[in-house]
C-alpha positions in Angstrom: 51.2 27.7 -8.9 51.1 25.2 -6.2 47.4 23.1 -6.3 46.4 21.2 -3.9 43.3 19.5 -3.3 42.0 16.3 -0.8 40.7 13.6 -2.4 38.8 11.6 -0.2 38.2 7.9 -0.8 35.6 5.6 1.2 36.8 2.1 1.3 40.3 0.4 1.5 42.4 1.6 -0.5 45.5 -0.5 0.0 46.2 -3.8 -1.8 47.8 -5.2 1.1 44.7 -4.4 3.3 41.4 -4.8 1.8 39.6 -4.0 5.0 41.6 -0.9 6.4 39.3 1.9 7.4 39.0 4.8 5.3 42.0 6.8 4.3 42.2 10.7 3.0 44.8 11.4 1.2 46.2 14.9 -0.3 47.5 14.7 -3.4 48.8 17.0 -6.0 46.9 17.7 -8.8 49.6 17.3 -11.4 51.3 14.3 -9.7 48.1 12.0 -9.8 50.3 8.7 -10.9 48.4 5.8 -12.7 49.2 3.5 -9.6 46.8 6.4 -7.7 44.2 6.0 -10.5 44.5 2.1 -10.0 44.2 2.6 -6.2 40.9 4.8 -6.9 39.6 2.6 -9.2 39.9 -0.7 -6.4 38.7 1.5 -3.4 35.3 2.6 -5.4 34.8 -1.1 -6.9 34.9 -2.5 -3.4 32.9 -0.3 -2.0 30.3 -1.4 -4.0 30.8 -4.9 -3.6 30.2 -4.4 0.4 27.3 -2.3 0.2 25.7 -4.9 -2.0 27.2 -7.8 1.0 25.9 -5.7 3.3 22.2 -5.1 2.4 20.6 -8.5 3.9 17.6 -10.7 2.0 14.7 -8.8 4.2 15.0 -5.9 6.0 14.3 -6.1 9.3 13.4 -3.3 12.3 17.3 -3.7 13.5 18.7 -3.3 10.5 16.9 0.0 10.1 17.9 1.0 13.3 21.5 0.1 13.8 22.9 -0.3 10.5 21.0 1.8 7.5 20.8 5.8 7.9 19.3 6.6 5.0 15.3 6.6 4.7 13.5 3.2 3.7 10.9 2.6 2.1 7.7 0.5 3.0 4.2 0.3 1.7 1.0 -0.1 3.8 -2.7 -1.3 2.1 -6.1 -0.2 2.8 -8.3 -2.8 2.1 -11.7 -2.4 1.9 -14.6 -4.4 1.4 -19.0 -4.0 1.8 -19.5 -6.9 5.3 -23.0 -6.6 7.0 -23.9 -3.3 4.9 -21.0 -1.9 6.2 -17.8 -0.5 4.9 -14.6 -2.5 6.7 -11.2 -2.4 6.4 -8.7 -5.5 7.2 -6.6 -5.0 9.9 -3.7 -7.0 11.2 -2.6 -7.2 15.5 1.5 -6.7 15.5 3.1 -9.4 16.6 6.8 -7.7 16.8 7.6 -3.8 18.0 7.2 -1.1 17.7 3.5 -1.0 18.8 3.4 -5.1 19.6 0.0 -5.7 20.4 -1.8 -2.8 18.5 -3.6 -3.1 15.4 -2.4 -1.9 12.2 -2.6 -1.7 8.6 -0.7 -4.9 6.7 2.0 -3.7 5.5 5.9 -3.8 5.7 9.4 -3.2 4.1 10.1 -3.0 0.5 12.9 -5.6 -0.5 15.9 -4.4 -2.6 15.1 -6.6 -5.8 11.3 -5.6 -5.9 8.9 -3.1 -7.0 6.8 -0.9 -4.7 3.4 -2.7 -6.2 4.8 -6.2 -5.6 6.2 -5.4 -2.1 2.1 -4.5 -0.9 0.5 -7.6 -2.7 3.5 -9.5 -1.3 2.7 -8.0 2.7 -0.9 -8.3 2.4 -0.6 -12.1 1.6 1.8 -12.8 3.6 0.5 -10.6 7.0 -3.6 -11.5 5.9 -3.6 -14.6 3.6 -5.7 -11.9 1.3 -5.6 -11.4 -2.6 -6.6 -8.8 -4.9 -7.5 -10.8 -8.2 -10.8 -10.3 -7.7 -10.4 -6.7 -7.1 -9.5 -3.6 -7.3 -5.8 -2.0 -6.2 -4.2 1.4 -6.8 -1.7 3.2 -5.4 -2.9 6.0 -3.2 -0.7 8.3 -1.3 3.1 8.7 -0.4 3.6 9.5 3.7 6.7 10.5 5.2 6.4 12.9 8.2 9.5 12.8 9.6 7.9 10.9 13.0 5.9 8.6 11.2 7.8 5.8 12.8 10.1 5.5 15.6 12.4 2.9 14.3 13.8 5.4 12.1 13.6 7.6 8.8 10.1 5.6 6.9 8.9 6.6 3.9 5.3 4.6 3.6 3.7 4.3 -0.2 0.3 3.3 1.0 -2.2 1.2 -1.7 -6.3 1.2 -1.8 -7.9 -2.2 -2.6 -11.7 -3.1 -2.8 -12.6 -6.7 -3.0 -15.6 -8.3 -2.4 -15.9 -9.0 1.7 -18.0 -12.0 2.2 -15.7 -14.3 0.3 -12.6 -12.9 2.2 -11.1 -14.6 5.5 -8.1 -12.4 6.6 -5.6 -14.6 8.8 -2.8 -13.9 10.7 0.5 -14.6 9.3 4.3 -13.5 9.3 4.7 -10.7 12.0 1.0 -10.7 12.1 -0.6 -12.3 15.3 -4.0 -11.7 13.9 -6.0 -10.4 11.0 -9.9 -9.5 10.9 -12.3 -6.9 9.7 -12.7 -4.2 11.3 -15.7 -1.8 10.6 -15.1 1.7 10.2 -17.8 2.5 12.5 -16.0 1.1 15.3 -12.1 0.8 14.5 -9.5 0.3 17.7 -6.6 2.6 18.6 -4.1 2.1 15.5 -0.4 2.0 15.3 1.9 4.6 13.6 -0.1 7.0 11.3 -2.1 4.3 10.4 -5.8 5.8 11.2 -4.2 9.1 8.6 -3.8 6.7 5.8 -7.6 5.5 6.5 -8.9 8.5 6.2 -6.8 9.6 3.6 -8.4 6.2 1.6 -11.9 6.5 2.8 -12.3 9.8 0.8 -10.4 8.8 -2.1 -13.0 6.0 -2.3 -15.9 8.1 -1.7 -14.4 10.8 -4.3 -14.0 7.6 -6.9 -18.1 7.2 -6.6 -18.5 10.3 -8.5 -17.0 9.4 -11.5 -16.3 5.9 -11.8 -17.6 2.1 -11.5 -15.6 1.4 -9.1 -17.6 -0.2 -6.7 -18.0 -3.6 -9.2 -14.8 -4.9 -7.2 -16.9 -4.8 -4.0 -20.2 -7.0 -5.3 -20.9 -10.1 -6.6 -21.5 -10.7 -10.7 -25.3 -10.5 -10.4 -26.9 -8.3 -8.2 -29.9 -5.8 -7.8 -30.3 -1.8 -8.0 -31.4 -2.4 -3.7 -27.6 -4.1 -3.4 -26.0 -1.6 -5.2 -27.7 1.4 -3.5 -27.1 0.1 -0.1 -23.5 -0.4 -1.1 -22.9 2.8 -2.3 -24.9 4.0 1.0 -22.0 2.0 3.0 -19.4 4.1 1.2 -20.6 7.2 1.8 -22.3 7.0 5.0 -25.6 8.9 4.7 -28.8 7.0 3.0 -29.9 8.0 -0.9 -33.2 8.9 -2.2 -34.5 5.6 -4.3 -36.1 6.9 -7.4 -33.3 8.8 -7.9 -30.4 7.1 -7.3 -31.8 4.4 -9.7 -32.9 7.1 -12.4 -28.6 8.3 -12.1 -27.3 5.5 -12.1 -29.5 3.8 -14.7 -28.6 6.8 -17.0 -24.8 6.2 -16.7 -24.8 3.3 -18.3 -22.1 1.1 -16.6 -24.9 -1.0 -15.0 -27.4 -3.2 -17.4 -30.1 -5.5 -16.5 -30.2 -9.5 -16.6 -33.3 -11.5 -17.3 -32.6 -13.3 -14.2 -34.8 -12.7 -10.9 -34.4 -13.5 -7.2 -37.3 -14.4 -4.9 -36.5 -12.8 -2.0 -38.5 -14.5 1.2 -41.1 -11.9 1.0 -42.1 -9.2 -2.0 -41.4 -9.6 -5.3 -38.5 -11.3 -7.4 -36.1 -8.4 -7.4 -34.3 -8.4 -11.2 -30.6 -8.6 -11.4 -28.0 -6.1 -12.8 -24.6 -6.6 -13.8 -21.7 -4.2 -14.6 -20.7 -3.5 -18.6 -17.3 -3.9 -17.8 -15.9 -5.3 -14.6 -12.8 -2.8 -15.1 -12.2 0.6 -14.0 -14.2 2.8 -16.1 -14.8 6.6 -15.6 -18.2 8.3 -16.1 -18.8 12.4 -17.0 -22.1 12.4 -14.7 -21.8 12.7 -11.0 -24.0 10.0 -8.9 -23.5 12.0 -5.7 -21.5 14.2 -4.1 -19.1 12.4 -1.4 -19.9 14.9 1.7 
């Protein structure tokens, strides 16, 4: 019986030519000659060698659009932090389109030769001047509606962060024409699906109240039960009942006291806490419920 099949082969596949377009060929099945297998074996290992040429140090917005089909991959961070009594979230004015002008969450492309959680700490210094060494990061949530972004096909792997706020001067930087705290009370119009993801982060957080500590990367290493409450009060956005917020959280045991005092300018000296651990920790009792 006569086979017949079509072997199609991307890349040159002449010696003479090294950059001739691509090339179908039908072949027999029993006549495949080792010159053909040669032939197969050049086309396939230049192929590779432009792909790798081809992919450029940083991908930029053009890039995405003109050149690359396939869906890429960027990460945006949500970082939060306790300013004034109130929860904010750093937020950076595009410099570049799409959306030049608007604010938005730092964020950007993730480079061929690095990971996901090195690509966000990489944008957020870069776009905000921020760090997270003091803090607290994990990854959050994958978005990729199909709209998301008009450049193209973006799949966004945004990240959570919780630093202490006070010490924390975002600035501008990169394709960044500004950076600044924005409270969540008041937040501007926001590019992409960027107020989603805050959302999205806001009641992670508030969930992450129930069951662990994870508030120690917003406050300082001393401070007292009235600090902590009013910080968890920022979180969650309603006000708790004293006695017994300080009876539950007393009784979970990741807070202990100091033997140091602060004189506030009126009142009494108000004792100082500190967290056991300065670490993610989870607890089995619920503090509140995030409503």
């Amino acid at each position: 019986m006569d086979y017949r099949r079509t072997v199609a082969v991307f890349g040159p596949v002449h010696r003479r030519d090294m950059h001739s377009t691509v090339a179908v060929r039908t072949v027999r099945r029993n006549s495949i000659s080792r010159a053909s297998g040669d032939l197969l074996c050049i086309a396939h290992a230049t192929l590779r060698m432009q792909i790798h040429h081809a992919m450029p140090t940083k991908l930029s917005p053009s890039f995405a659009t003109e050149q690359l089909r396939r869906p890429l991959v960027a990460t945006d961070i949500v970082v939060f932090a306790i300013r004034d009594g109130a929860l904010s979230v750093v937020l950076i004015r595009r410099a570049m389109p799409p959306f030049a002008g608007k604010w938005a969450l730092p964020g950007g492309f993730v480079l061929p030769e690095e990971t996901v959680d090195r690509a966000a700490q990489r944008e957020l210094r870069e776009e905000t001047d921020v760090q997270i060494a003091e803090g607290y990061l994990e990854q959050l949530y994958t978005f990729g509606n199909v709209h998301r972004d008009p450049r193209g096909r973006v799949i966004s792997v945004a990240y959570l962060a919780l630093i202490p706020g006070e010490a924390a001067v975002p600035r501008g930087g990169s394709d960044a024409a500004e950076a600044q705290w924005w409270p969540m009370e008041r937040l501007p119009p926001l590019a992409f699906d960027h107020a989603q993801i805050i959302a999205y982060a806001v009641t992670r957080l508030r969930y992450k109240l129930e069951y662990t500590n994870v508030l120690y990367a917003a406050l300082p290493n001393r401070f007292s039960l009235t600090e902590l409450q009013e910080a968890y009060e920022a979180v969650l956005g309603k006000s708790l009942d004293k006695r017994n917020f300080r009876k539950k959280i007393v009784a979970l045991g990741f807070v202990q006291p100091t033997t140091q005092y602060r004189k506030p300018e009126q009142g009494r000296p108000a004792q100082l806490w500190r967290f056991t651990k300065r670490t993610p920790v989870s607890v089995k009792t619920f503090v509140t419920k995030a409503g």
